[in-house]
N, C-alpha and C positions, 0 to 999 in steps of 0.2 A: 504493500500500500504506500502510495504517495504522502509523506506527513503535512511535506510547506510545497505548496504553488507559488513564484512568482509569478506574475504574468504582465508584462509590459506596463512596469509601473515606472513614474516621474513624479516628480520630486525637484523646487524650487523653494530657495527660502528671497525673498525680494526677487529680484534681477537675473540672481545664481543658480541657474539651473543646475543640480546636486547629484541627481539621478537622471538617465536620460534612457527610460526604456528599457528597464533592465525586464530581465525572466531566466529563470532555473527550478527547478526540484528539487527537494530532498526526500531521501527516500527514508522509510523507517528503522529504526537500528542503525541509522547510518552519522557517521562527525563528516560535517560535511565545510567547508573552509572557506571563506572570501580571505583571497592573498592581494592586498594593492597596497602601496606608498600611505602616506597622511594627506588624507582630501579627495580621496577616491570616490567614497560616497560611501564605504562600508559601515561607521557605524547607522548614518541616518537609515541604511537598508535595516537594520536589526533593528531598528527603533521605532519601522514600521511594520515590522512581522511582527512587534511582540504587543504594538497598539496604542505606542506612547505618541507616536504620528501619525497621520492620516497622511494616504499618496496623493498628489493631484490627480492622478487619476489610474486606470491598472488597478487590478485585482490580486490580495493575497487568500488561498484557500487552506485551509491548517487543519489535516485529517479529511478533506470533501467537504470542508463546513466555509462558507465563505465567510469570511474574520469579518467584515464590518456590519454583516448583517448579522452576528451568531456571537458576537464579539462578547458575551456575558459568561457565553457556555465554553468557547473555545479558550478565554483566558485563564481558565481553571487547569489547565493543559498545559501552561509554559511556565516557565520561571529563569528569570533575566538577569543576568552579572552586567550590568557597566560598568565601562572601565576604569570609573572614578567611584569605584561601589569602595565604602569603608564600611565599621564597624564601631558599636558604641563603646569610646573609651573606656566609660565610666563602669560598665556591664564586665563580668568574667566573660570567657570565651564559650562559657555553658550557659550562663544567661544571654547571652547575646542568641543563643544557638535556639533557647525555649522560648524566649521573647518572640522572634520569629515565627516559633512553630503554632505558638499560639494564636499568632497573626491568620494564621494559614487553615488552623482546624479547630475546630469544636470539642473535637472528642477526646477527652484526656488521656486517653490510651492511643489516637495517631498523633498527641502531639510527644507520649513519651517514645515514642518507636519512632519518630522525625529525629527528635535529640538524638538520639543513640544512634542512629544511622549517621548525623551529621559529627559526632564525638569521631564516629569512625573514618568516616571522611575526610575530614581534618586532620585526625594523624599528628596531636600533639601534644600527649602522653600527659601527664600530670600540669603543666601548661594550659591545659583547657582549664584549671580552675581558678587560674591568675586572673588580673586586670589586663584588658585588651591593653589598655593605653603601657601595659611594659613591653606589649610585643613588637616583635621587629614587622616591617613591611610583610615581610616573605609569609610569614605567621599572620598575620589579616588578611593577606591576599587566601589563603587557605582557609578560613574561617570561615570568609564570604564567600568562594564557594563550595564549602560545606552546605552554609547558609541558604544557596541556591539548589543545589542536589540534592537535598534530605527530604525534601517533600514527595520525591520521585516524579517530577514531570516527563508527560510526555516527550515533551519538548523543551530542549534547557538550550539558552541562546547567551553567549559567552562571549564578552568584546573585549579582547587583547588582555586572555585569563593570566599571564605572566609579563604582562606589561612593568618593567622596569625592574624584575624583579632578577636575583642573582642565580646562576643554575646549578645549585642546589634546591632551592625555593620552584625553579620553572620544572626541575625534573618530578617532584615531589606534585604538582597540580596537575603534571600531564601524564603522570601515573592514575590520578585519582582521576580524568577522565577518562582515559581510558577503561577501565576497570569498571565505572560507573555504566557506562554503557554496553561493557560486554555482560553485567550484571541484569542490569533492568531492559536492555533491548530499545530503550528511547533513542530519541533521535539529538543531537547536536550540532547548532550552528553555529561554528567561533568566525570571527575577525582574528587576523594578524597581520604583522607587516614582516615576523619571523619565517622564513623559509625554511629554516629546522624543525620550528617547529610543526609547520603545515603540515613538512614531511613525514614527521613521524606520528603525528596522529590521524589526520585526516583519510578519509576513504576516496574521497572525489574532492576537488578544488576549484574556486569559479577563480580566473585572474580579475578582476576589477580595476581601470582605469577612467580618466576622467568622465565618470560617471556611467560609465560603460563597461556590458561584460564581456570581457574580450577572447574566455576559448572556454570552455570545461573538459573539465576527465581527469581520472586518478593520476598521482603524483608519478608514478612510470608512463603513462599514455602520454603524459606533455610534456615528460623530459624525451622522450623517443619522440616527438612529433616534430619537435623542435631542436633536437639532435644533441640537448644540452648534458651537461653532467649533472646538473642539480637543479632544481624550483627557481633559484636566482635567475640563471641562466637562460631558461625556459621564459620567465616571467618579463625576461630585458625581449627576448626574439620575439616573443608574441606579439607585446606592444608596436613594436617597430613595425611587424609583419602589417598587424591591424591600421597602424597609421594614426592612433588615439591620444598618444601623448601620455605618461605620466604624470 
């Protein structure tokens, strides 16, 4: 099954056209990757799959359900990291984790089974019962998305999950997605501008440039297509090939 449709959507903020027509699928079970520069238009695309913006026009469909007519039932289905997602300092890293769940569920029993999913997730041993505001980056960056994962969405939508963070910290999040998805079978959409990263987690890859999608297919079909050694590589020849600019 199909989880996310784009389907020729745009996107304008004033003057600046941001999005221009994009469209791709994701499929279910599947991490699926937007790899472009800063300014591509990737996060405003996540920002419209998950309902924080509306497109100028173009349709996103999330499970068959078309998201802006269904947009009550289908948001119950995703759960969002941005990439300037924090953590409350003043919270342990266990309340920060119940406070959330509580957010999320009713039922005192899915909100202690959310906890305990996100304690595992996080992966920060006796540390979860600290004050956030001692942790390092790397350790909020985990937290948050513990924070996002433990609800089990359908759909978990992830903008630049290791953004600034050191690789220990990056290996440790893209452990804990992976594993998340080979677990629960959901589907994930991250942003990066990392081409190691992409590589190593991702199933399929859209290139995205100014505002445009410039090729898809798995991390080996578009270093073979474009004869490169690596994502980088791939991701310079496309561009050029397409004529879209970075």
């Amino acid at each position: 099954m199909i989880a996310v449709a784009v389907r020729d959507v745009w996107r304008s903020f004033g003057k600046k056209v941001v999005l221009k027509g994009i469209s791709f699928e994701v499929k279910e079970g599947e991490i699926f990757g937007l790899l472009g520069p800063n300014g591509a238009g990737k996060t405003t695309t996540l920002r419209i799959i998950s309902g924080i913006l509306k497109p100028d026009r173009g349709e996103i469909l999330l499970f068959g359900k078309n998201a802006k007519e269904n947009f009550e039932e289908v948001k119950k289905l995703i759960s969002y990291l941005p990439e300037e997602s924090d953590v409350y300092l003043r919270l342990t890293g266990y309340e920060n984790l119940k406070f959330f769940a509580m957010l999320y569920f009713d039922d005192p029993k899915e909100v202690e089974e959310a906890v305990k999913r996100g304690v595992e997730i996080a992966d920060l041993g006796d540390a979860i019962k600290n004050l956030t505001k001692t942790y390092s980056k790397g350790m909020r960056r985990r937290l948050a998305l513990a924070r996002t994962l433990m609800v089990n969405p359908k759909l978990a939508i992830l903008d630049e999950p290791t953004s600034g963070l050191d690789v220990y910290s990056s290996i440790k999040v893209r452990k804990s997605i992976k594993k998340f998805v080979e677990e629960s079978g959901s589907s994930i959409i991250l942003s990066s501008h990392n081409m190691l990263e992409v590589e190593y987690l991702c199933d399929r890859v859209a290139f995205m440039a100014n505002g445009k999608i410039v090729t898809i297919g798995t991390p080996e079909e578009l270093k073979e297509e474009f004869g490169a050694r690596n994502l980088e590589e791939a991701f310079v020849r496309a561009v050029e090939v397409a004529g879209v600019g970075a």
